[in-house]
N, C-alpha and C positions, 0 to 999 in steps of 0.2 A: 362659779369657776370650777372647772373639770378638769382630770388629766387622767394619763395612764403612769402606773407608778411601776418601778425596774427595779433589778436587785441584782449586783453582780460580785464573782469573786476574787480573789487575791492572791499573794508569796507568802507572806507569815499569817497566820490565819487572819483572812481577810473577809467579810462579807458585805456585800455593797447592797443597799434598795434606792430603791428608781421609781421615779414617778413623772408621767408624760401629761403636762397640763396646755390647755388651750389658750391662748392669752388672749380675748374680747382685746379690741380695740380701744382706745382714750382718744379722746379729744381735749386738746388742751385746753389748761383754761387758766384764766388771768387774774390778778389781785386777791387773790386767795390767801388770807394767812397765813406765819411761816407756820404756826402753834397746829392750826387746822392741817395744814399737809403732814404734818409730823404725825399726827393722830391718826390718820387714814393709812399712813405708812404703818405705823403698830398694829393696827388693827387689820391690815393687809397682811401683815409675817403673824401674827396669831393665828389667824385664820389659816392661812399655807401652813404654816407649821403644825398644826393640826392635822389638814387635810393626811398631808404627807407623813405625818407619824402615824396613823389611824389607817391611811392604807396601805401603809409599808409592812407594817407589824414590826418596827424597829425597836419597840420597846419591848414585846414580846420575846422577839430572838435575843435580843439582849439579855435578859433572864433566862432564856435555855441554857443560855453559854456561864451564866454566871451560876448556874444552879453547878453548874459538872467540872469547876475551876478547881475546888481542890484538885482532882482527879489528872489535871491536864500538867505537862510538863512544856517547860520555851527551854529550847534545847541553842546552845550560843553557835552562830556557824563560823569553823575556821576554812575564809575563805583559802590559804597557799594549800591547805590538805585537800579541800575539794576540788581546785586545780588538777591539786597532781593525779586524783583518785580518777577522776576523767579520764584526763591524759593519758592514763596507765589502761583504764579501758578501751580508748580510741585505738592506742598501741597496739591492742590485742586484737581489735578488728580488723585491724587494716592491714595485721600482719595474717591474718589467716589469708586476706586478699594477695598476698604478695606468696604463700604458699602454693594456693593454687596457679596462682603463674610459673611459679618454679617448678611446680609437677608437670604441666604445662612444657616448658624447657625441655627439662630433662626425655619428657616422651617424645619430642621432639627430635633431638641430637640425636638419641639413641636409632630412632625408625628410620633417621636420616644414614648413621652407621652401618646402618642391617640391609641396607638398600642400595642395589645397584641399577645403577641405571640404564638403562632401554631405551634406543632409540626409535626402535618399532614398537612400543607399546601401547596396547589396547584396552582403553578402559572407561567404563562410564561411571558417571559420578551425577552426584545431585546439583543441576546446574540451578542457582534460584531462578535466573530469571526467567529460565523456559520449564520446574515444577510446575506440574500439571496441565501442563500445556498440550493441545491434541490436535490433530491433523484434519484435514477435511473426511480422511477415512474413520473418524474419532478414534485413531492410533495416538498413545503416548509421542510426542517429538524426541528425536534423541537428545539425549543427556536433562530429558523432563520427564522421566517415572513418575508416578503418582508418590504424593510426597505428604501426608496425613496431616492438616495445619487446626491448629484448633484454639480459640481466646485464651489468652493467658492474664490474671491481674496481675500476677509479681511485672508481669514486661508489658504492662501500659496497655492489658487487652489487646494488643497485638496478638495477630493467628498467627503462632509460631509453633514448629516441632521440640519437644523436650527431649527427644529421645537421640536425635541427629543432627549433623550441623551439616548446612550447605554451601555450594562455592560461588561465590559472586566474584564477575573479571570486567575489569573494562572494555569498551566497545573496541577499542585499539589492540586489545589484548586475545590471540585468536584461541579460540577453547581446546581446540585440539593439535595444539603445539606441542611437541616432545616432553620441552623443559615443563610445560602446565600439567601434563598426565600425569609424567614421573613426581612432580613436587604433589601434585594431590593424591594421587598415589599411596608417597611416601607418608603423607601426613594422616592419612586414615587412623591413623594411631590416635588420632587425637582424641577420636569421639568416644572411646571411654573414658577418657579422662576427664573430657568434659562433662559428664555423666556426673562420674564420681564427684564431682569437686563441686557439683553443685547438688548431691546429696548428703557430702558432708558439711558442705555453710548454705543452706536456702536460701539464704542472702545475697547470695552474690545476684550480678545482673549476666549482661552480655560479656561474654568470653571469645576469644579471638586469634586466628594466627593471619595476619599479613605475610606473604611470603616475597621476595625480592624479587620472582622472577612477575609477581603483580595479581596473581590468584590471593583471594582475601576467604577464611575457613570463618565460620560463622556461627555459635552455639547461642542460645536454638536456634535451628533452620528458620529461616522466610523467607517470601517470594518477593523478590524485588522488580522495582517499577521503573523501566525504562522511563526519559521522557518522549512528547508527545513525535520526535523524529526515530523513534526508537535505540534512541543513544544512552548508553549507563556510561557516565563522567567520573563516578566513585572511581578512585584511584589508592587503594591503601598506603601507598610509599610516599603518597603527596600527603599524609596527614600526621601534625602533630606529634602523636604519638611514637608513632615508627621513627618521625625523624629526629625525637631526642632520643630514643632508645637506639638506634642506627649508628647515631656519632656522638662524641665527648662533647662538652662547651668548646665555642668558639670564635675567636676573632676574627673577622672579613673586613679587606678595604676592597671595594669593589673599584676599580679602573675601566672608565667608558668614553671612550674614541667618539668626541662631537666635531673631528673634522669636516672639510667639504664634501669628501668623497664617501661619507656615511648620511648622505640625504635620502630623504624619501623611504622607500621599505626597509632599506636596512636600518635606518634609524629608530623605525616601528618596532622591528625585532630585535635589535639591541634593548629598548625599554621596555618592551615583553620580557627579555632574558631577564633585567634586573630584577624589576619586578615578581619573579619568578623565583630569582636566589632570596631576597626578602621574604615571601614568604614561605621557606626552609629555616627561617631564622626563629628562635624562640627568644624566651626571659633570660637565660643564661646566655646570651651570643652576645656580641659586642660588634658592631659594626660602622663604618662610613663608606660614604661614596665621595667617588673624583674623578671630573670630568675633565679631561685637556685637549687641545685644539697647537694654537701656538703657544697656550702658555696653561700652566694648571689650574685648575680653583674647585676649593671645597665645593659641593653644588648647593650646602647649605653651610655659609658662612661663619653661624656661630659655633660650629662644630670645626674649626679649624684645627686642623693639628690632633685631634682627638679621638678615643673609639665611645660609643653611645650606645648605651644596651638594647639591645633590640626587641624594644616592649612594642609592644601594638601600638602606641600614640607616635613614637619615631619611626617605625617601616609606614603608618600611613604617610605620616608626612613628608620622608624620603618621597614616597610614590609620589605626591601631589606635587613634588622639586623635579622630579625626573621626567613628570608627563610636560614640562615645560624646558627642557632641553632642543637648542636648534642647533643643527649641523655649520658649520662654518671654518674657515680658516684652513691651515695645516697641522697634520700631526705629529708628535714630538712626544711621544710616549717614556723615555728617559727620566724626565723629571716626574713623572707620575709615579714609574716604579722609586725613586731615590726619595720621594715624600713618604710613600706606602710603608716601604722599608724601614724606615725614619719612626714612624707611628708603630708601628709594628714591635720594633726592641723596645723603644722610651716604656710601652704598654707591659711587656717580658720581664724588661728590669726594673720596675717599680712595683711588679706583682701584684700587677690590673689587669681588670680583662678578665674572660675564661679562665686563662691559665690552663690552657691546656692547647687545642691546637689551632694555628693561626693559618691565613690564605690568605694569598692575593688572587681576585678572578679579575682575568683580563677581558675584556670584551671591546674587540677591535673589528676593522677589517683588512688588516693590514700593517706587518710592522717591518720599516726596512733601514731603523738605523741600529749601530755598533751598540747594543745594550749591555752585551758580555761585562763589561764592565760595573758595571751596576751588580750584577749578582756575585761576581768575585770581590766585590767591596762590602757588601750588605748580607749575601746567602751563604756563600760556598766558605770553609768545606762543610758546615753542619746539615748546613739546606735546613734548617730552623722555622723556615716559611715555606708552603707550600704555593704552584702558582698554577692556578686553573686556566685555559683557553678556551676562548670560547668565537673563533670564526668567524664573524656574520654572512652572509651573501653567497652566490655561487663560484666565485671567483678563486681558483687555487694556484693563482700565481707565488701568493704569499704565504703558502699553509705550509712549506717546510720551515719559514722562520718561527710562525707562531706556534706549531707543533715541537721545535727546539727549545724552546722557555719552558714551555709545561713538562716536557720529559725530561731534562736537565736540573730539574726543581721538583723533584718527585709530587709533580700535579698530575693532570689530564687534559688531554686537547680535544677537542670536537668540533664539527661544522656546524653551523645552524642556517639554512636556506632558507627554511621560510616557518609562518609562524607557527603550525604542529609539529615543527621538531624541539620545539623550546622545553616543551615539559620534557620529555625524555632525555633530553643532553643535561639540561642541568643537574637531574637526579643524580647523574653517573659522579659527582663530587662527594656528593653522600659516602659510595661505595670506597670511596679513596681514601678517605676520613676515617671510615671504621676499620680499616685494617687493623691497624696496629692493635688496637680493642680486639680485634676478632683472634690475631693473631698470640694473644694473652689470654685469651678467652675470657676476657674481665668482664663478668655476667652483670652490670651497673643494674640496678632498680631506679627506674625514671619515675615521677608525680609529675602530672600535666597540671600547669593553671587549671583556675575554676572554669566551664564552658557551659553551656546554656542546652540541654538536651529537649524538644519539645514533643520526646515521646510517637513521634511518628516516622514511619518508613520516606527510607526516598523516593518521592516520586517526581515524572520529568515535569508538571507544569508549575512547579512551583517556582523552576530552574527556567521556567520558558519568563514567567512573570518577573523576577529577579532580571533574565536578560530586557526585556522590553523596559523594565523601569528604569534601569542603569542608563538604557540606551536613549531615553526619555530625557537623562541630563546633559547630554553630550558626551557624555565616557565614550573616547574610541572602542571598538567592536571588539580587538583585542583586548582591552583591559575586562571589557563587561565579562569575556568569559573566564579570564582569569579567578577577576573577584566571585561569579557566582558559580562558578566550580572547585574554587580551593578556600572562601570566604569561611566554610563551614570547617575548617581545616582539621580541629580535633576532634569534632564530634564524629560516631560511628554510623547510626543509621541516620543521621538528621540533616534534613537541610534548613537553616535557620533561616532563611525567607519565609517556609513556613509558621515561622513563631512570628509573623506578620498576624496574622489572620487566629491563632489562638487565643485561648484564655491562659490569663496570670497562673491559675490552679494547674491546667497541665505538664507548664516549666520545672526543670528541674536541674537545679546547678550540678556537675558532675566534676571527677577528679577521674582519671586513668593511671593505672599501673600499669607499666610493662616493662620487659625485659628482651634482649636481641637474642635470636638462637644462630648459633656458631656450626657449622662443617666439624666434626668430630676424626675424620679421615684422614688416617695420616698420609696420604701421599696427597694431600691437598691443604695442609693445615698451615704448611710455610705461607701458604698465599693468600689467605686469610679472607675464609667467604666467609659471608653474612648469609642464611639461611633466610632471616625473616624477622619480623617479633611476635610475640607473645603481648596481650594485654586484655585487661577488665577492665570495668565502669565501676567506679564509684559515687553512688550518689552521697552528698553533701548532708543533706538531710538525715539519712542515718546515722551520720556523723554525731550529729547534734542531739539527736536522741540518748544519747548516752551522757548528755549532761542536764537531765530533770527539770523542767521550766517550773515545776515548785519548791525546790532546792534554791532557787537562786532570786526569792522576793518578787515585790511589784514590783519596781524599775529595771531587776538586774537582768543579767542576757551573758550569752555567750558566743565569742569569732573567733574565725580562723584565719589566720593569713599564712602568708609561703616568706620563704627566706629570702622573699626579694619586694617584701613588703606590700606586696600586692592581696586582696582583700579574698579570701576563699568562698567565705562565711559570713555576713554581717545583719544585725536586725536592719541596719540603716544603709543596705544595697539594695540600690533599687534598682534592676539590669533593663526593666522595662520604661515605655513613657506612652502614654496614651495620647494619640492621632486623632481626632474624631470618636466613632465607637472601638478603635482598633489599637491593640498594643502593640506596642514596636521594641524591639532591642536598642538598649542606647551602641552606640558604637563601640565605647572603652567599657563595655559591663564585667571585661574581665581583666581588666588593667587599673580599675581603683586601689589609691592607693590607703594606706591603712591610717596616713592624716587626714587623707579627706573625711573622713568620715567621724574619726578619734580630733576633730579640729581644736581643742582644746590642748591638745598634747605639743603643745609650739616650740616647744625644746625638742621635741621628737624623743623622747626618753623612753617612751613605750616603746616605738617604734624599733628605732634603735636596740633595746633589751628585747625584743621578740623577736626581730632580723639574725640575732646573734643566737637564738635560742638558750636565753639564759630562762633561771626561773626566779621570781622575785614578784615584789607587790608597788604598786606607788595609788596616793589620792591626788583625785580633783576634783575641782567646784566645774559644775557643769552645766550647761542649759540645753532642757530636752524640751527640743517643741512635740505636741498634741494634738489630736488632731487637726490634724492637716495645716497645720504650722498657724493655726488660729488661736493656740496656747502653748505657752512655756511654762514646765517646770523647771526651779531651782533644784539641785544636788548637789551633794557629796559622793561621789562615786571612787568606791576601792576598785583599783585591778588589782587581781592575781592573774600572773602568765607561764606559761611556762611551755617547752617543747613536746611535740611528741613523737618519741625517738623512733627511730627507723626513717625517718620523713623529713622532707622538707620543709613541717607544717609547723605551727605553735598556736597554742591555744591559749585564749584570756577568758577570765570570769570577769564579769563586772554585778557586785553587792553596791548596793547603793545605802548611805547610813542609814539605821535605822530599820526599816522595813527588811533589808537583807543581812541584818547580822545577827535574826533568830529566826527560828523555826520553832512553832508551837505542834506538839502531839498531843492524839488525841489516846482515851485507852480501850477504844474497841479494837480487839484482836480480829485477825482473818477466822480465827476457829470458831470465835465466837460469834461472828457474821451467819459461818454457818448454820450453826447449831439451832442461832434463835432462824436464822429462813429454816429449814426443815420444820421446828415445832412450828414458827405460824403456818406454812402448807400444809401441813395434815391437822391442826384445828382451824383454818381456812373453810378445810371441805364440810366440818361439821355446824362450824357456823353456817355454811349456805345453805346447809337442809333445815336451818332453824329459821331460815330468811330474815336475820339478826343485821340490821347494817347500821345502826345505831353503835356509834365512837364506845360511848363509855360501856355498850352492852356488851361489846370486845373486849374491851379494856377490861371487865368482868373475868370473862371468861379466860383470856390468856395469863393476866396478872398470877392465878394461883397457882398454873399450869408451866410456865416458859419462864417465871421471872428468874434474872442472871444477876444483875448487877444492878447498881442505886439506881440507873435511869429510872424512867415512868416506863413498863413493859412496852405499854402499845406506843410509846413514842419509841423503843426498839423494833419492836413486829410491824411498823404501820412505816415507819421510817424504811427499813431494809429494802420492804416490798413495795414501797414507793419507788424502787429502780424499775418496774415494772411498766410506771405512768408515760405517759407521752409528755406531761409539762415536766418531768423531770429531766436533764441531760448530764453526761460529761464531756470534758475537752476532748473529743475522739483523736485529736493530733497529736493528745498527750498519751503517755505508752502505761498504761496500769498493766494490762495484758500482753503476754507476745501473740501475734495472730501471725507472720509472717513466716514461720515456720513450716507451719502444716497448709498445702495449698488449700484445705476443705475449711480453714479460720480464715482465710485472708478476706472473706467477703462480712467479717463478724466487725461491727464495729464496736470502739471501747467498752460501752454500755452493753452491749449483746454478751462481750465476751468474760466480764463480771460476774453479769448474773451466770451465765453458761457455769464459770466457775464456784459460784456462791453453791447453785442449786447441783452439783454435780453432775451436768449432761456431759459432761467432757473427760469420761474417764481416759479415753485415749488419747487425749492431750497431753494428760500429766505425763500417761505412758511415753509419750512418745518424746518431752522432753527428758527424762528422765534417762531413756537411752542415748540420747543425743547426749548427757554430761555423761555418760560412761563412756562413746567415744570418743572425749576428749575435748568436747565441744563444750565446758561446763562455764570458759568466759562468756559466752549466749545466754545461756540459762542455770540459773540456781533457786532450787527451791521451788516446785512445780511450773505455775504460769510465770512465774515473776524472773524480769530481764535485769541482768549484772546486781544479782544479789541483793540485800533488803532493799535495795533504792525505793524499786517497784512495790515489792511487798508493803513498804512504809505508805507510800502511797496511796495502794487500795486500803491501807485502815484506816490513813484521814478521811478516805472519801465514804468510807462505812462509819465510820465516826457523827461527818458532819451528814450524812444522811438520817441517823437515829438524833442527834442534838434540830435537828430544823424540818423535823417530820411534821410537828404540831402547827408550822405553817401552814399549811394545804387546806387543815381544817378551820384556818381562821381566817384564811386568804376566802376559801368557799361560804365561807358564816357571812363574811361581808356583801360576798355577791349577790346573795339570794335575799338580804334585806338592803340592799342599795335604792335608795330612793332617785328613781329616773330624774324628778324633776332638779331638785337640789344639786345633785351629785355627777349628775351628764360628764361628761369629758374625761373620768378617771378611767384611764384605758387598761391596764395590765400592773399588776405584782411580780416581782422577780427579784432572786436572791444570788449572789457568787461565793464559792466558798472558796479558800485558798488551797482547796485541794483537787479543783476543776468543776468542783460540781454546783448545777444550777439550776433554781427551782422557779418557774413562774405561774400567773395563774392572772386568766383576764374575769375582767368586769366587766365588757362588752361583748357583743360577737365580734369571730374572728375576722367580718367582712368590713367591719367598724374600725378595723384598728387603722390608725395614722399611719405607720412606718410598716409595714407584712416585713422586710427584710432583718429587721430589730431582731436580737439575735438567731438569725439564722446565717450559714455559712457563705451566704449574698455580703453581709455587712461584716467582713472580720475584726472593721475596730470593735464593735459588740459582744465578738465570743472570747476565749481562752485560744488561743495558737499557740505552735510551739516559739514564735518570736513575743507574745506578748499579752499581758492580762486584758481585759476589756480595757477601754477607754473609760470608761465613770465607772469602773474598779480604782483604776490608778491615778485619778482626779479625785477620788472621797480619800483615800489612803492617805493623800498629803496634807489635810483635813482634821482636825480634832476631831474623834470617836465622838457619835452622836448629831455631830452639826451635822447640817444638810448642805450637797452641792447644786445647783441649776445650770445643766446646760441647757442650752435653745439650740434644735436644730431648725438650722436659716430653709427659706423654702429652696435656695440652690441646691443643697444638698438632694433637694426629692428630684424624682421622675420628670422631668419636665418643668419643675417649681410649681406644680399644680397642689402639691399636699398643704397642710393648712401649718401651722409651726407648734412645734411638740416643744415643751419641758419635761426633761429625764433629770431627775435627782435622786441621788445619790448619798449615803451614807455609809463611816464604816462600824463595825460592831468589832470590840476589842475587849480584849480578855487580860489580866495582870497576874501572874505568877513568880514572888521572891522580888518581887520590885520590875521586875523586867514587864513590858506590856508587848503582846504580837495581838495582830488583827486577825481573827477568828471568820467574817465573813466581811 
């Protein structure tokens, strides 16, 4: 019997080996002794158990570790301190992100002050979607100067300009309109800002100004892609961001005329219109709808009498109630406003809701009884509610009554004839809303839910496949372009139909900041315009780098969620689901709530204390399935939670007992990383003129020359410079190094940029953060490479640690291959080790075209490596494990390619270390 043997690592020091064995087939067989089967069974686990200890070298590693235990310290973790230490760091990120917005503002208002405006003004600008675009005489086109675009890795290899940012308008929106010259124009101001701001945090992503009159400024520049009708749909005022940075939270009873005389198109465009103020609606909004005819009625029953947040699961569902609305009867609009009204205070005085501004939007065709009455009982004199009109049809018999509601109730009125007037009328409520904000200049910091970015420009066929598929279910034509022109609503450059057709690796959950910029003019400031907003991307994932996946054990992890209990962050969101070979977005991937996933928490007590941003800790006994829900572990799992101020956000650690409530160090320093790689590179070179490659003839020669400490030397020299091997790797998702600083590291990964740092190729790295903490930037960087202070630093010494303690592997892993007896021994495919500090060492006994599983830890298979959501899979299946025993997983032949591969045994064990009575897992 044969196999390939694995080794993987762990949170507290953890090391795991693996062994891939073939299972020959059995034929049953019958009347056999119990005594006799018993016998073949011991003789069976003697023999494996053998196999698997001989080619793990588990006893061996085991001894590395127990030789250098005095030396080691298990240091106790307090989970509420490591909480808050995060938290306090997330703080500081997110607030530099909210800085540069505010510089952002400020250049804003002021460029806006200094500027008058011109109605004959001339001027060319960088339009994206006609950069570089040329003429049959290969003349630049106006407003498409040659525009320098070139791949960028911080922004997803996109060819974007660093230096400029350019203006993208909608197709409806004409380029060379007054109000668009003057506003781009005026906003040129930006592009040094955008400059700076992203020379003082390299971090940031995409930076932005939306302006109101519909021009979107764009840092860095890129060329944007029409679809295939030559139409750009992007709308900046219709997205998310703008529209909670635009207005305060708010409560909406929508009122919709399903009389007789709203048949056929007006009916069409009436449920375009709703549909339309839905989605304006965010997680703070509170909304229903009510449809009347001769008599009133909720359009969705259980919501009687009430307002319903208006998350993503209730506006889909409104829409799917309102696509099923029929005209009929007469109308009697009275008792609608007297319900509306009714919901609207109960919601005021019980101090639900927004709490902040409320509307009725009316959408009729038509209003011709005594209603006066109704708003001197319910409105006047505060006007407490605002009351939106909204027209339908070409018929203006009735537009002085329905234009008297809306002006008498400090709303707005508008006509809507047919269906392209829909988006533009309804935006104008927006405008109405933020007065008062503008008019106080209350400069609000918005956090957008989590959204799903999938790294690519808009382009039109993605928009064309979205419409034909929509249209494929029977979605009338107007909804199709509703949903695939505003479906994407928060994201900036994305259109998420194409996250049809990518991979899981290029997703990237995203949060935005933004802020409204205000008219600073005083003979304009009574009337209180809205300039625009202001906003950045925040990727999610940065986030979470600042909370160390070796800090917080096997089991443990860390999520985010929003004050409205929805999930930001979670190891166990899964926003995707695979179709065939295709990934898909689930529909609510960004409206999970923080039970779904926490389902143990059935009193909602977490929930609850993180909604509320308290800080605090609770346990529970919890069942985590395993791969792929074909194993359950049992835990104990601690939360600690707590807020992170500035935000809407709050953050939980989750330690699971045991494995997360130590952390074992190692005592190889960074200096002293150095010092022994410099002495083995320069007697490296003289060994090789001696043509010396014999173990102990080294071990000779360095031991008298380089020895530091009790190690064995060449298990120090042979160890460090093992970073150099191809079977060795680390977690590259984990952060030892910053690379993302300097744009000439961002191509380095974790391993490149170790050594780069061990062997000092990098002198102007250190230089370069080192200025970055003098100006001010020192929450990024402390202490050369190393990100938010020892974190990192602790880190690269575990992992130069377990590099010198599990160096003497290589040589034992290679002793076995080279006297491995083919006939005997056939099937043992690969050696491989995890340490709890990411690092991971393998080594086969077969060739590489031999091996069973080729994706077995490569970044193909992520249950197999270190991520930043979690330790391998038979890391955290030996961890639960008595030290020493062995585990056996089978991977079934579903799991392979086709089910053509033959079935592997991976086993696993962990190797554990004991310090003052306390034990952590070493590898």
């Amino acid at each position: 019997m044969v196999g390939a043997w694995r080794m993987g690592p762990w949170a507290i020091p953890w090391m795991m080996l693996w062994l891939f064995c073939l299972l020959p087939s059995a034929r049953a067989q019958t009347k056999i002794p119990l005594e006799t089967v018993k016998s073949w069974a011991d003789a069976f686990g003697g023999e494996l158990y053998s196999i698997v200890t001989k080619y793990s070298g588990s006893l061996l590693l085991q001894k590395k570790y127990k030789d250098v235990e005095p030396t080691l310290k298990i240091k106790e973790v307090d989970g509420l301190e490591l909480v808050k230490k995060f938290s306090e760091q997330m703080e500081s990120m997110l607030r530099r992100k909210v800085e540069a917005v505010e510089r952002l503002v400020e250049a804003a208002e002021d460029a806006d002050l200094n500027h008058e405006y011109n109605s004959s003004l001339e001027f060319d600008y960088y339009n994206s979607l006609l950069i570089n675009e040329k003429d049959e005489n290969d003349n630049y086109v106006e407003l498409g100067d040659e525009f320098i675009l070139e791949p960028n890795e911080h922004f997803n290899n996109l060819l974007v300009n660093t230096t400029y940012s350019d203006i993208q308008l909608p197709t409806n929106v004409y380029n060379k309109d007054p109000d668009i010259l003057n506003g781009v124009y005026m906003s040129e101001a930006l592009n040094p800002i955008f400059v700076d701001n992203f020379e003082r945090d390299p971090t940031l992503t995409w930076q932005y100004f939306g302006s109101s009159t519909g021009f979107f400024r764009l840092y860095p520049g890129i060329k944007w892609l029409p679809d295939e009708n030559g139409v750009i749909s992007f709308d900046c005022r219709n997205r998310g961001w703008y529209i909670q940075a635009a207005t305060s939270p708010k409560d909406i009873v929508i009122i919709v005329d399903v009389s007789g005389s709203m048949k056929g198109l007006r009916m069409t465009i009436a449920k375009h219109t709703i549909v339309t103020i839905l989605d304006t609606l965010g997680e703070n909004d509170f909304v229903n709808i009510i449809a009347y005819n001769d008599y009133v009625h909720f359009i969705e029953p259980c919501f009687k009498g009430i307002l319903v947040q208006a998350d993503r699961d209730n506006r889909e569902h409104f829409k799917q109630l309102v696509d099923e609305l029929q005209a009929k009867g007469v109308g009697t609009v009275n008792k609608a406003l007297t319900e509306s009204f009714k919901i609207l205070r109960e919601f005021r005085d019980a101090g639900q809701g927004g709490l902040c501004n409320q509307a009725i939007m009316l959408i009729t065709d038509g209003a011709v009884e005594d209603y006066e009455a109704v708003f001197e009982k319910y409105n006047w004199p505060d006007r407490k509610v605002r009351v939106f009109t909204y027209l339908i049809g070409r018929e203006v018999t009735f537009a002085p009554n329905v234009k008297w509601i809306a002006c008498n109730n400090k709303g707005y009125y508008t006509q809507i004839s047919t269906l392209a007037d829909v988006q533009e009328n309804v935006m104008e409520y927006l405008h109405v809303l933020s007065r008062p904000m503008v008019i106080n200049h209350d400069h609000d910091i918005i956090w957008t839910e989590a959204y799903m970015d999938s790294a690519r420009g808009v382009g039109g066929k993605e928009v064309a496949n979205c419409n034909q598929h929509l249209g494929s279910l029977g979605i009338p034509v107007p909804f199709v372009r509703v949903i695939c022109g505003i479906a994407f609503a928060n994201t900036l450059l994305v259109v998420p139909w194409q996250l049809f057709a990518s991979q899981a690796q290029s997703l990237l959950l995203m949060t935005t900041v933004a802020m409204p910029v205000f008219s600073k003019k005083n003979e304009t400031r009574s009337h209180g315009i809205l300039l625009g907003v202001v906003g950045s991307d925040v990727p999610l994932r940065e986030l979470l780098k600042l909370a160390p996946r070796y800090k917080l054990g096997v089991h443990g992890y860390a999520f985010l969620n929003t004050n409205n209990g929805y999930i930001l962050s979670h190891p166990d969101l899964r926003p995707l689901y695979k179709e065939g070979k295709k990934l898909k977005p689930k529909p609510n991937y960004n409206s999970v709530d923080l039970s779904e996933v926490e389902w143990e928490d059935q009193d909602e007590i977490l929930r609850t204390a993180m909604i509320n941003g308290e800080t605090g800790y609770l346990s529970m006994d919890v069942k985590v399935p395993v791969d792929k829900g074909k194993r359950v572990l049992f835990l104990t799992n601690d939360y600690f939670f707590t807020d992170i101020s500035g935000t809407p956000f709050s953050l939980g650690v989750v330690l699971s007992r045991g494995h997360g409530e130590y952390i074992l160090l190692g005592n190889t320093s960074v200096e002293e990383g150095r010092l022994i790689w410099n002495c083995h590179s320069v007697l490296r070179d003289k060994v090789a003129t001696l043509s010396l490659t014999a173990p102990l003839l080294l071990h000779s020669l360095y031991l008298p020359v380089c020895y530091l400490t009790e190690y064995s030397m060449y298990d120090l020299v042979s160890g460090l410079h093992d970073l150099l091997q191809p079977d060795l790797s680390l977690a590259n998702e984990w952060i030892y190094c910053i690379t993302d600083i300097d744009p000439d590291h961002r191509k380095l990964s974790q391993l490149e940029a170790v050594i780069r740092f061990l062997t000092g190729e990098e002198p102007d790295l250190e230089w370069h953060l080192e200025e970055r903490s003098k100006q001010g930037f020192e929450a990024m960087v402390v202490d050369s490479l190393f990100d938010q202070g020892e974190g990192d630093e602790e880190l690269v010494q575990e992992v130069l640690f377990d590099a010198v303690v599990t160096a003497p592997m290589e040589a034992y892993w290679t002793t076995l291959a080279l006297n491995m007896s083919m006939e005997t021994e056939a099937g043992v495919e690969m050696a491989f080790l995890g340490t709890r500090a990411g690092l991971m060492r393998s080594a086969l006994y077969v060739g590489s075209e031999k091996i069973s599983n080729k994706k077995f830890l490569t970044r193909k298979d992520k249950e197999s490596i270190f991520t930043m959501d979690h330790f391998p899979l038979w890391y955290r299946r030996a961890a639960e494990h008595p030290p020493g025993s062995f585990i056996y997983s089978i991977v079934s032949e579903d799991d392979a390619e086709g089910g053509s591969l033959p079935k592997v045994v991976t086993v696993s064990t962990a190797v554990a270390v004991s310090v003052d009575g306390k034990m952590g897992i070493a590898a």
